[in-house]
DRENSE-863554 format. One record per residue (C-alpha): residue in one letter; x, y, z. Coordinates in steps of 0.001 Angstrom, whole numbers, plus 500000, padded with zeros to 6 digits. Layout:
aXYZ;...
***
This chain:
x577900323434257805;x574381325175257120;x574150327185254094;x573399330325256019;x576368330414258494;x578592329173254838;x577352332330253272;x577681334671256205;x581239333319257118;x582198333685253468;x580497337021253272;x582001338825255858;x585544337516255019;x585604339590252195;x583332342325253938;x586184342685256631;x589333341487254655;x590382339008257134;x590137335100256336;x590075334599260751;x586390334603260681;x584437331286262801;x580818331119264303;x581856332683267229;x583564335646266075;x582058338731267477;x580779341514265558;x582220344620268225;x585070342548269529;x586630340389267517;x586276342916264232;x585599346471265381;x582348346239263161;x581191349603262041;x577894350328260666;x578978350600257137;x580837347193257466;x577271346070258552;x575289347544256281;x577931345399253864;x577081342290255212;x573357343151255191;x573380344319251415;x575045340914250531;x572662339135252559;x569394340720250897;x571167340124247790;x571549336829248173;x568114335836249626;x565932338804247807;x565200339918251580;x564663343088253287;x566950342720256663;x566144345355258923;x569151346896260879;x567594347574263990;x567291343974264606;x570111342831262570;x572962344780264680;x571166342645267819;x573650339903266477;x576817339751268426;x578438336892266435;x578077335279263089;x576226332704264429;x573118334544265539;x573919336573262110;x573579332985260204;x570096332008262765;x568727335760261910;x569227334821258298;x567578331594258412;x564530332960260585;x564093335671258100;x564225333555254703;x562108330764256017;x559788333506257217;x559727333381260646;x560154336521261306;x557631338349263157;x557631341243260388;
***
């Protein structure tokens, strides 16, 4: 499994206290995400990777999977900001 959709999955397990977490879970559907549950997940993730994630482009994700491919683009810097 990449290391990016590892940490996300394992992230947001504990960010939303439920171990029924996969690639495809969706943020709205599936979980009910609110913005402070995202804002969770994004502190974690700047934690982790000493990265600024902005939220306007980070609540585009609708699963964990484009969460994990956001990561990735924005820690191996290509990001367009």
């Amino acid at each position: 499994m990449d290391k990016y959709l590892d940490f996300v999955l394992t992230t947001a397990k504990e960010v939303f206290t439920t171990d029924d977490i996969t690639p495809e879970t969706s943020f709205k559907d599936d979980l009910n995400a609110t913005s402070i549950s995202i804002a969770n997940l994004m502190n974690a993730i700047e934690d982790e990777y000493d990265v600024t994630v902005p939220y306007m482009k980070f609540r585009k994700c609708l699963t964990m999977q484009d969460a994990a491919e956001f990561v990735k683009e924005l820690v191996d810097g290509d990001d367009e900001e």
